[in-house]
C-alpha positions as CSV (number, residue, x, y, z in Angstrom):
1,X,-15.7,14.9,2.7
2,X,-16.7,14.3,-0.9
3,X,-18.2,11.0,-2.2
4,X,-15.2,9.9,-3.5
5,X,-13.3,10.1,-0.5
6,X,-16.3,9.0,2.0
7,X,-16.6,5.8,-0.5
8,X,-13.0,5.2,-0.3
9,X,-13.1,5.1,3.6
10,X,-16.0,3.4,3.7
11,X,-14.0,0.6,2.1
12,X,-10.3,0.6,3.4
13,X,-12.0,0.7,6.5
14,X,-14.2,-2.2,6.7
15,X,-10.6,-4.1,5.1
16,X,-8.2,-3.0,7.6
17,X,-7.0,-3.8,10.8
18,X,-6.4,-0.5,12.3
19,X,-9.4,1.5,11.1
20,X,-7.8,4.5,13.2
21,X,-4.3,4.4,10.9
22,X,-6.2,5.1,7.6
23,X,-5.9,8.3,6.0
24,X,-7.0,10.2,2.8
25,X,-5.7,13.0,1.2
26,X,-7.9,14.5,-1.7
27,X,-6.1,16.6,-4.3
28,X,-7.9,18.1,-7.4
29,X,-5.8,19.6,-10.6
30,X,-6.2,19.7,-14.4
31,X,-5.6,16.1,-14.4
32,X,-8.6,14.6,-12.1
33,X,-8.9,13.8,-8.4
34,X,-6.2,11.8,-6.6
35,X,-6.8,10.1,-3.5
36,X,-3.7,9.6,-1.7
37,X,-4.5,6.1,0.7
38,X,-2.0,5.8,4.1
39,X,-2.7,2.9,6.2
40,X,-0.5,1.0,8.9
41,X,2.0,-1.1,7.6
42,X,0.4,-4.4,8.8
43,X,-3.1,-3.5,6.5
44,X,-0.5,-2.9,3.2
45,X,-1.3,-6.4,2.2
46,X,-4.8,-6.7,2.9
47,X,-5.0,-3.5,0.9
48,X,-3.5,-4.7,-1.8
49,X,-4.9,-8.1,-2.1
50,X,-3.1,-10.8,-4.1
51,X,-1.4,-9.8,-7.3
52,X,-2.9,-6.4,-6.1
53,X,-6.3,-7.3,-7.4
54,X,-7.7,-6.1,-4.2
55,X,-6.2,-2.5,-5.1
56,X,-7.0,-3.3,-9.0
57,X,-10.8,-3.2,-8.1
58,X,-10.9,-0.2,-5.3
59,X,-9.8,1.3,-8.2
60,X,-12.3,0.4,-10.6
61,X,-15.1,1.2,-7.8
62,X,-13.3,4.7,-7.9
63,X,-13.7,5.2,-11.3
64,X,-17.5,4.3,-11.1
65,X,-18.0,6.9,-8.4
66,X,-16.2,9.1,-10.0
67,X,-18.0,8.9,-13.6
68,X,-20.9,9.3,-11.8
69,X,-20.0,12.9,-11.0
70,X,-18.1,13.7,-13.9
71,X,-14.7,13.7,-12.7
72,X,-11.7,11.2,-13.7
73,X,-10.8,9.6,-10.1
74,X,-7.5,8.0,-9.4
75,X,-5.8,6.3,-6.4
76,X,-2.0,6.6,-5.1
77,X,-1.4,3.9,-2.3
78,X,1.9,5.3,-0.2
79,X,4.2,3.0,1.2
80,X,4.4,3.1,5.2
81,X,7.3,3.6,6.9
82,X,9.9,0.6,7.1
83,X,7.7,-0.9,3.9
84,X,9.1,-3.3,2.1
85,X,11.6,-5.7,3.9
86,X,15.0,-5.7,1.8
87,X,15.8,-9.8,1.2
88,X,19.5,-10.1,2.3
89,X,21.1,-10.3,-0.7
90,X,23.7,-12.9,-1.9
91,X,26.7,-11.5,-1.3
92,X,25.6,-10.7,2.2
93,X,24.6,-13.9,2.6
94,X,27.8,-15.8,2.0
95,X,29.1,-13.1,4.1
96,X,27.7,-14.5,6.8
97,X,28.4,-18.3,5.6
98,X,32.1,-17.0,5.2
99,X,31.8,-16.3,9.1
100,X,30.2,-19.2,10.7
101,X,32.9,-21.2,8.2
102,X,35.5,-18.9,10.2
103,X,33.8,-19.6,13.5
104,X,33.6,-23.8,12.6
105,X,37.5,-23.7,12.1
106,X,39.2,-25.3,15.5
107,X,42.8,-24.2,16.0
């Protein structure tokens, strides 16, 4: 494993939950090195961090490491499975209003 990589697992690891769900993928093309970063759902946030400053600075650190051996380092974070939980939107909302009005009404 190259330093970027080992540096990058050093890292996520030592922030995640479930150590045993984190996987790297290293890919290296004209443009750089991209490290492609899947952990389990529940470690997304702590990932992250708030405002994604967490992810902001992994970054940075990745940048460092990667100056220092002359190559241009940059990190994709991949959304798990079942990610990002849809908010019910209005209209399904007052769907659902619209039925427990229809379930209040006595006949």
């Amino acid at each position: 494993m190259e330093n970027d990589a080992q540096f990058l697992d050093f890292v996520v690891k030592g922030l995640a939950d479930h150590p045993e769900s984190v996987k790297i993928t290293r890919t290296v093309d004209e443009m750089g090195v991209l490290l492609s970063l899947d952990v389990h759902p529940e470690d997304m946030g702590k990932i992250i961090g708030r405002s994604g400053n967490t992810a902001k600075a992994i970054r940075i650190l990745l940048r460092v490491v990667g100056m220092k051996n002359n190559a241009r380092v940059n990190l994709k974070i991949n959304e798990p499975e079942g990610g990002r939980k849809s908010e019910p939107t209005q209209s399904d909302q007052m769907k659902s209003m619209d039925d427990v009005m229809q379930d209040l009404k006595l006949e």
